[in-house]
Short mmCIF file of the C-alpha atoms (twelve columns), coordinates in Angstrom:
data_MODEL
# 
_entry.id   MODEL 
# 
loop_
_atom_site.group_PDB 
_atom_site.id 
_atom_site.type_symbol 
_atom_site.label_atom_id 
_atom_site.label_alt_id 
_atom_site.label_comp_id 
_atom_site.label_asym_id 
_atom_site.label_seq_id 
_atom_site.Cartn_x 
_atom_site.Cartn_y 
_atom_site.Cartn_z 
_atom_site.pdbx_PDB_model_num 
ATOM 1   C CA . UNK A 1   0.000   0.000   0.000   1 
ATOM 2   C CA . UNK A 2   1.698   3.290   -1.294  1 
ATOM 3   C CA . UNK A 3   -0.145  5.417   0.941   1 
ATOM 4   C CA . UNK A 4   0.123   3.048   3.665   1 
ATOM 5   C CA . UNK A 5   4.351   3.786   3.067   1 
ATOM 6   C CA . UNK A 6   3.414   7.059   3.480   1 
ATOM 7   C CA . UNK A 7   1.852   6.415   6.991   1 
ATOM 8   C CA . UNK A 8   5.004   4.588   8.459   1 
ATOM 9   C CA . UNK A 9   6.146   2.675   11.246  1 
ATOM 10  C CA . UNK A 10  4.207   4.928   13.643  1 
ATOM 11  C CA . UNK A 11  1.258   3.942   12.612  1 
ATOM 12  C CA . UNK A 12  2.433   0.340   12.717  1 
ATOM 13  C CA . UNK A 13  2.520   -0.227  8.763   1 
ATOM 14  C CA . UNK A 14  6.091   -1.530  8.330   1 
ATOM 15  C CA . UNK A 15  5.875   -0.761  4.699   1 
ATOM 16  C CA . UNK A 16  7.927   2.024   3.005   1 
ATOM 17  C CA . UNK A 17  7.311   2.284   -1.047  1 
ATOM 18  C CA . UNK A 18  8.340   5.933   -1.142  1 
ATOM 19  C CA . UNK A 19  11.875  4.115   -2.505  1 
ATOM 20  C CA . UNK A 20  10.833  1.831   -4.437  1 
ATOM 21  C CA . UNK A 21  11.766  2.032   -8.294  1 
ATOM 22  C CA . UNK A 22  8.491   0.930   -10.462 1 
ATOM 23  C CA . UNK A 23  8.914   2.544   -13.938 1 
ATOM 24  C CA . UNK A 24  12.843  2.825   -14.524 1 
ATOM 25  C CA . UNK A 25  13.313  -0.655  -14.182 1 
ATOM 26  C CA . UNK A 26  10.905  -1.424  -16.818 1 
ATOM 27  C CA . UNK A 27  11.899  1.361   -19.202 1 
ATOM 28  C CA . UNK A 28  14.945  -0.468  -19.638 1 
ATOM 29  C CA . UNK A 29  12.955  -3.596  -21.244 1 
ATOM 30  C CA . UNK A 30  9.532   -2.605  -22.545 1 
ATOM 31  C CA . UNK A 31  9.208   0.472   -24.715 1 
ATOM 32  C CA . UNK A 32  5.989   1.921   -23.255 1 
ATOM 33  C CA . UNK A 33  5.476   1.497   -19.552 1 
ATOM 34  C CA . UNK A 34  3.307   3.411   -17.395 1 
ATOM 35  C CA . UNK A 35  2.797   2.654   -13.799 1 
ATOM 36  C CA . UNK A 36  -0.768  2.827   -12.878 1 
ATOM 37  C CA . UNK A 37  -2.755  2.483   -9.400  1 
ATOM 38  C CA . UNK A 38  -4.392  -1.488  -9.849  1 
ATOM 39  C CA . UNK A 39  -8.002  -0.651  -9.516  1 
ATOM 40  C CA . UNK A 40  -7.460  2.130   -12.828 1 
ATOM 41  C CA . UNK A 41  -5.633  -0.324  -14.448 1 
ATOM 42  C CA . UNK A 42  -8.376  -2.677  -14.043 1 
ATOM 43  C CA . UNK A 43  -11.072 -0.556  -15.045 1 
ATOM 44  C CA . UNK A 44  -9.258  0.314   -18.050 1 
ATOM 45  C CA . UNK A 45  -8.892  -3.415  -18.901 1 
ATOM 46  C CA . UNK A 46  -12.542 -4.346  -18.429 1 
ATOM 47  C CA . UNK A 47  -13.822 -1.023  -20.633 1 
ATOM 48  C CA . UNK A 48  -11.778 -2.030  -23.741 1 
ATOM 49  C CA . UNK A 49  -12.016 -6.208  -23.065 1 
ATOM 50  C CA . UNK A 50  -14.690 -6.564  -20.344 1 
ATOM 51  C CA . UNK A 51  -17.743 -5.931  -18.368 1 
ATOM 52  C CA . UNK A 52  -17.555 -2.278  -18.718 1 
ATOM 53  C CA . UNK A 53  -17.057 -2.261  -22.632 1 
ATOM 54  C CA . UNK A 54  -18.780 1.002   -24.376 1 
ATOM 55  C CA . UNK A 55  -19.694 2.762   -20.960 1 
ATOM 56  C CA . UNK A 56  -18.695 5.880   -20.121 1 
ATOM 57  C CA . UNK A 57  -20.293 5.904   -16.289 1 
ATOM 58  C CA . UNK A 58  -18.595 3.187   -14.625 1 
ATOM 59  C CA . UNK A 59  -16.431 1.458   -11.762 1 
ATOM 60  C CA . UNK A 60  -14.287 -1.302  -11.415 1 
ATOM 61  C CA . UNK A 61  -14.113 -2.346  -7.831  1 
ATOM 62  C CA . UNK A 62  -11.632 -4.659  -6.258  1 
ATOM 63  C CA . UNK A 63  -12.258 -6.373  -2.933  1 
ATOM 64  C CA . UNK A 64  -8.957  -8.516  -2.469  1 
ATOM 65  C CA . UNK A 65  -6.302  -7.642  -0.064  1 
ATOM 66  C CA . UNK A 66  -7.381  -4.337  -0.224  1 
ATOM 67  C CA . UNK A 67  -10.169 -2.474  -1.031  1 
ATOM 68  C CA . UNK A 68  -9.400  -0.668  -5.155  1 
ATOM 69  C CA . UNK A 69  -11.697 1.697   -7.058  1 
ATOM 70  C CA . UNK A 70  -11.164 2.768   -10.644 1 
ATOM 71  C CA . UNK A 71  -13.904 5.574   -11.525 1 
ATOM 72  C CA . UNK A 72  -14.942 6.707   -15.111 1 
ATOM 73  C CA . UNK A 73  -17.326 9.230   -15.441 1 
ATOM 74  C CA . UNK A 74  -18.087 11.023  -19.079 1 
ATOM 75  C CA . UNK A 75  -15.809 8.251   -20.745 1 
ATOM 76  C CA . UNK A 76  -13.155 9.971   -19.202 1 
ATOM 77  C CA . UNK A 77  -10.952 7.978   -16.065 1 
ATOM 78  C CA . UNK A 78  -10.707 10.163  -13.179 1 
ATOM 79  C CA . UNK A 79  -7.350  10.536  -11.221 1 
ATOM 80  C CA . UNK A 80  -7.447  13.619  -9.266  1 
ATOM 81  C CA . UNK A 81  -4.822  16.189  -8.773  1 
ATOM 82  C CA . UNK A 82  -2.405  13.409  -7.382  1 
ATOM 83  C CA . UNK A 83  -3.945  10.896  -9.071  1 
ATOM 84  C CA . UNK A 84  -5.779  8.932   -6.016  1 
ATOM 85  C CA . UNK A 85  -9.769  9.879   -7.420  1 
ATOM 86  C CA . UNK A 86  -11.494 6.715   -6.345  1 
ATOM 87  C CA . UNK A 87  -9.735  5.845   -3.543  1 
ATOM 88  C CA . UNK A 88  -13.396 5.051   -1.918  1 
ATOM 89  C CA . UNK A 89  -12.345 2.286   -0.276  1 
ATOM 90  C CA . UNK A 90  -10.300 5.072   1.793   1 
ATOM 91  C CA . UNK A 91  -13.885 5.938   2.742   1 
ATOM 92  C CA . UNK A 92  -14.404 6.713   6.841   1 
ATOM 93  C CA . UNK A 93  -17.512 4.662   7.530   1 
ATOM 94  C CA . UNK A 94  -17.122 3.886   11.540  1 
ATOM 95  C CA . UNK A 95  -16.009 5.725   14.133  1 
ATOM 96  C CA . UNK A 96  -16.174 3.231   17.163  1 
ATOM 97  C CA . UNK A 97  -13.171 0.872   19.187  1 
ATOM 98  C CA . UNK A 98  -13.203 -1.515  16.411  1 
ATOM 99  C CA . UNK A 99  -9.532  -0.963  15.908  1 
ATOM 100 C CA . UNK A 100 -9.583  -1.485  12.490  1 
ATOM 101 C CA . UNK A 101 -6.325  0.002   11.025  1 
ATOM 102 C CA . UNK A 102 -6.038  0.665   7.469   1 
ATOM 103 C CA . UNK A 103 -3.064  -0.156  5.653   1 
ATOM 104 C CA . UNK A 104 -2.886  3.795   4.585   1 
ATOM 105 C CA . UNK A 105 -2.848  4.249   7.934   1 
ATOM 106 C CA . UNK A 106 -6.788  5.887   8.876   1 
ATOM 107 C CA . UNK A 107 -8.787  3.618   11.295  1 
ATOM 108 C CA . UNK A 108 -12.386 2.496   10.321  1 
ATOM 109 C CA . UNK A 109 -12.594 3.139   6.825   1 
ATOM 110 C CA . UNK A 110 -13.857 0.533   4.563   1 
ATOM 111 C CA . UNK A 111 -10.496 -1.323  4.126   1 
ATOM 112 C CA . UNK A 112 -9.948  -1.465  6.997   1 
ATOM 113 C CA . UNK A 113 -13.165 -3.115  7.856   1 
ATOM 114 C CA . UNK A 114 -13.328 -5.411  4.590   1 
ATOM 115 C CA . UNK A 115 -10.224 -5.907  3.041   1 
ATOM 116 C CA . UNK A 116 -8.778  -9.570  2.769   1 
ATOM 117 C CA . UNK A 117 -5.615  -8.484  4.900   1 
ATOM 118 C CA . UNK A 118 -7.581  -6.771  7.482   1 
ATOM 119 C CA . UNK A 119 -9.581  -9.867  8.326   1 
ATOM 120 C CA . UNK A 120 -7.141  -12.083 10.030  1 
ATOM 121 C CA . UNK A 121 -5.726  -8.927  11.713  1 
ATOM 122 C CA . UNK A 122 -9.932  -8.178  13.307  1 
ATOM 123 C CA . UNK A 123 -11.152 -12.239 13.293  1 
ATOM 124 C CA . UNK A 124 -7.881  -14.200 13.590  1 
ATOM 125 C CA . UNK A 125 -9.272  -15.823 10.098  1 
ATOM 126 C CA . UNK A 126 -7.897  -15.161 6.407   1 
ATOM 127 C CA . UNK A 127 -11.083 -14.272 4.245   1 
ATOM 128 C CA . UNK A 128 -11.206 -17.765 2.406   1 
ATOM 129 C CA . UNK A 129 -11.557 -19.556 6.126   1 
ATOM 130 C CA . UNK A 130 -13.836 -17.243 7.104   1 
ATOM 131 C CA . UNK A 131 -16.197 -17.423 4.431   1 
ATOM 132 C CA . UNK A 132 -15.572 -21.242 4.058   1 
ATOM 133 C CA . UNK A 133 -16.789 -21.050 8.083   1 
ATOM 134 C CA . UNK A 134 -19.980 -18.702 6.844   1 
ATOM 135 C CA . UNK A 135 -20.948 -20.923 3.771   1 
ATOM 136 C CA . UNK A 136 -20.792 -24.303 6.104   1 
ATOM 137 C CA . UNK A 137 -23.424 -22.494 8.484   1 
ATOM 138 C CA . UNK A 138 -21.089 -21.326 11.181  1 
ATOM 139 C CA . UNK A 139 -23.164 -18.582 12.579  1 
ATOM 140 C CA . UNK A 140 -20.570 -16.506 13.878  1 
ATOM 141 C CA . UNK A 141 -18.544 -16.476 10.506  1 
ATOM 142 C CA . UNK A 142 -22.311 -15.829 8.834   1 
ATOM 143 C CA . UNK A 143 -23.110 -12.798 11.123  1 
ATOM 144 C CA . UNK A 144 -19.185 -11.712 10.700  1 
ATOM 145 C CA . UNK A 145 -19.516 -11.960 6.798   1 
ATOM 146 C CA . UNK A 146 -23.011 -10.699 6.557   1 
ATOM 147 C CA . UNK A 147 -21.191 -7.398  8.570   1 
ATOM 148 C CA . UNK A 148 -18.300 -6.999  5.738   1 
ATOM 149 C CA . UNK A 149 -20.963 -7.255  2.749   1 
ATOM 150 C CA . UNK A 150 -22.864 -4.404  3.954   1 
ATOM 151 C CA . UNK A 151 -20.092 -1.962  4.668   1 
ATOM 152 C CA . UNK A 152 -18.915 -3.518  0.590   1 
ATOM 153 C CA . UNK A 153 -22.806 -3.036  -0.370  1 
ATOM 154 C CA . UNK A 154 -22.939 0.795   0.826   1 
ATOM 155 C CA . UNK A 155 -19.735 1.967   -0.354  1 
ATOM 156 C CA . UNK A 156 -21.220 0.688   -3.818  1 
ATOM 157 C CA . UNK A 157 -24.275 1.785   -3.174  1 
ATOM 158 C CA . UNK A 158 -22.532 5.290   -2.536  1 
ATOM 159 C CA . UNK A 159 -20.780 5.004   -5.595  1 
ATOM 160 C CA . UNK A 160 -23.383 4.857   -7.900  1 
ATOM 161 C CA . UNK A 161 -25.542 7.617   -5.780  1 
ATOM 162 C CA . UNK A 162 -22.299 10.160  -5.566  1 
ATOM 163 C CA . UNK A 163 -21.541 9.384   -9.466  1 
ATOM 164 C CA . UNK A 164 -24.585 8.259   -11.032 1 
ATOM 165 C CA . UNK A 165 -23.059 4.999   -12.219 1 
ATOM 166 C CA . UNK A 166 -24.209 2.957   -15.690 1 
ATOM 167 C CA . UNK A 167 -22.551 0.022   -13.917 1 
ATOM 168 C CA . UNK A 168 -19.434 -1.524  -11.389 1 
ATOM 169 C CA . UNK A 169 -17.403 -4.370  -12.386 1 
ATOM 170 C CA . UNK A 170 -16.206 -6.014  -9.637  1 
ATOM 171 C CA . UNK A 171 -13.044 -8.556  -9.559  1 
ATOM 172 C CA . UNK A 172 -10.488 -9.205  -6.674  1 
ATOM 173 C CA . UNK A 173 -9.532  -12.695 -4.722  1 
ATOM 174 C CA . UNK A 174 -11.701 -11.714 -1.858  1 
ATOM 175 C CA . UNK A 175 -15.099 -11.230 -4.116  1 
ATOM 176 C CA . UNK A 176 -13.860 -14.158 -6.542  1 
ATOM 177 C CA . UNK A 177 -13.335 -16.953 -4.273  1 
ATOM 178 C CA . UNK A 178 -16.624 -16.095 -2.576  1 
ATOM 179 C CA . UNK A 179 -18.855 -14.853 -5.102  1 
ATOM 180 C CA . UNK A 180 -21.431 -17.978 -4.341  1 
ATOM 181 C CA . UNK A 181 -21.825 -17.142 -1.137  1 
# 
């Protein structure tokens, strides 16, 4: 997490990407290279080969290890003056003791409530086990996983009220693996 680099050690994020070298490296092999936030990339990918071909009001979500958002509104991607529009699963949604610590370093904002990495950090189970637990009727893991889809449900629900969405496309190993459910 880039921004979570940002927040540092003192937040207890051990990661520092601030000097890590993305785009030289690949200069060197690959003609054209641009380095591009995942859930942009991904919305870019499934407007010219996927779910979100020929729209020009719509999302890709990811719900994996973190929570991604690539936004396109007027056929045109939005990025924002530093190039973090759509960060919505940056989104402040509870204020409470849940403890939930964000890997960009704000507590109780969507990814920090849903993301795969956040759920062995608040349950003490990775998202597969836990939904695997919810699926085979364990009520605990249902009411747990019932929780996460809701706070998932209203930050797409906001998207498409805030942006007046033709559609969301949504992909990541979290939603994958348990899209059944």
């Amino acid at each position: 997490n880039i921004c979570g680099g940002m927040a540092g050690p003192a937040r207890g994020l051990p990661n520092d990407w601030r000097t890590a070298q993305l785009e030289a490296p690949l200069k060197k092999r690959f003609a054209r290279v641009r380095v591009e936030n995942d859930g942009v990339a991904a919305l870019e990918a499934e407007r010219r080969w996927g779910a979100l071909q020929g729209l020009d009001h719509c999302a890709y979500v990811t719900w994996s290890t973190g929570v991604g958002v690539g936004l396109c509104v007027d056929g045109r991607i939005l990025r924002g003056k530093n190039g973090n529009a759509g960060h919505a699963g940056h989104s402040f949604v509870v204020d409470d003791a849940s403890g939930a610590l964000c890997g960009c370093g704000n507590m109780g904002d969507v990814e920090a409530l849903v993301a795969g990495n956040s759920m062995a950090r608040r349950f003490g189970q990775s998202a597969q086990d836990l939904f695997a637990a919810a699926a085979a009727g364990e009520a605990n893991a249902r009411a747990i996983t019932d929780s996460l889809c809701r706070v998932m449900g209203r930050m797409l629900y906001n998207l498409i009220a805030t942006l007046d969405l033709q559609r969301i496309s949504l992909g990541g190993s979290v939603f994958w693996n348990n899209r059944d459910f």
